[in-house]
C-alpha positions in Angstrom: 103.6 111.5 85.7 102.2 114.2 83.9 99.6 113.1 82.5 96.1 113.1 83.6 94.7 109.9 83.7 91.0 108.8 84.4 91.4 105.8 86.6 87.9 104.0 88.0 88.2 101.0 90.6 84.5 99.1 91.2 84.7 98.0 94.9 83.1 97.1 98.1 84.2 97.9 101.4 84.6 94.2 102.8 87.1 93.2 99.9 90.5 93.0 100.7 91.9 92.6 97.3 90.1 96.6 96.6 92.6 97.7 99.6 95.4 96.2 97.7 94.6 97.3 94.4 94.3 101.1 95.8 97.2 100.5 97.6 98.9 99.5 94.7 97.5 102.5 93.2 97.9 105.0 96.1 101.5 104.0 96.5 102.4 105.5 92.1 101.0 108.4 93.5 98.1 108.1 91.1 94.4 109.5 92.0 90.9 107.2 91.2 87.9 107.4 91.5 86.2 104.5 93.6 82.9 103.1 93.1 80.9 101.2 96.1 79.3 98.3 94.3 77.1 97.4 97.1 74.1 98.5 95.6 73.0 96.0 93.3 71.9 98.3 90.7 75.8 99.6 90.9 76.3 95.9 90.6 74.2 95.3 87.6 76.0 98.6 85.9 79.5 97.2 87.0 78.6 93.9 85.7 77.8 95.2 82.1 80.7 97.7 81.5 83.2 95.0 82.5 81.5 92.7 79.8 79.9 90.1 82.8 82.8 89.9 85.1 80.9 90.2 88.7 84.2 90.1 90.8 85.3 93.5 92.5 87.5 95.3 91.9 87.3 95.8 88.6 89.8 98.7 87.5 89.4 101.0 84.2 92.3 102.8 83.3 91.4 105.7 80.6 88.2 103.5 80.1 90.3 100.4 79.3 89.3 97.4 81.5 92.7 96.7 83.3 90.7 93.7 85.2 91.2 92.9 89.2 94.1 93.2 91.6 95.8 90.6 89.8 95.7 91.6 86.6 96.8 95.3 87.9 100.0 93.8 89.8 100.7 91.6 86.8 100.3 94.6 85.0 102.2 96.5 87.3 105.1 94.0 87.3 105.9 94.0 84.0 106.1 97.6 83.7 102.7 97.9 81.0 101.0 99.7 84.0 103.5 102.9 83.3 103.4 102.2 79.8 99.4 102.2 79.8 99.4 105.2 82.0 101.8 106.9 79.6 98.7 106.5 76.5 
């Protein structure tokens, strides 16, 4: 890929569906940027960009709100992460 893309995962260090979704990640060959949500004012911040979803992660890919692990391997799966990737 070529393109620079601005990718943001919201996690916590005990959650094993962050590993997978950086794995996920990590295994494209694509570079985030990963922010510890245990603080609860990171929480509260986390909470309001991804419109009250409290669940980590919580991936933004070029500040659109991809959702958790699932919806990134769904994503993944049907080939709309490379397509998103691509915009």
């Amino acid at each position: 890929m070529t393109t620079q893309n601005n990718i943001l995962v919201y996690s916590t260090p005990v959650c094993p569906y962050c590993t997978l979704a950086k794995n996920l990640l990590e295994r494209k060959g694509l570079k985030f940027k990963e922010i510890d949500v245990s603080d609860p004012q990171d929480r509260l911040a986390l909470i309001e960009k991804a419109g009250g979803r409290k669940t980590v992660p919580q991936i933004f890919i070029n500040d659109i709100h991809v959702g958790g692990y699932d919806d990134l391997a769904s994503l993944e799966k049907s080939g709309g992460l490379d397509a998103l990737l691509q915009k």
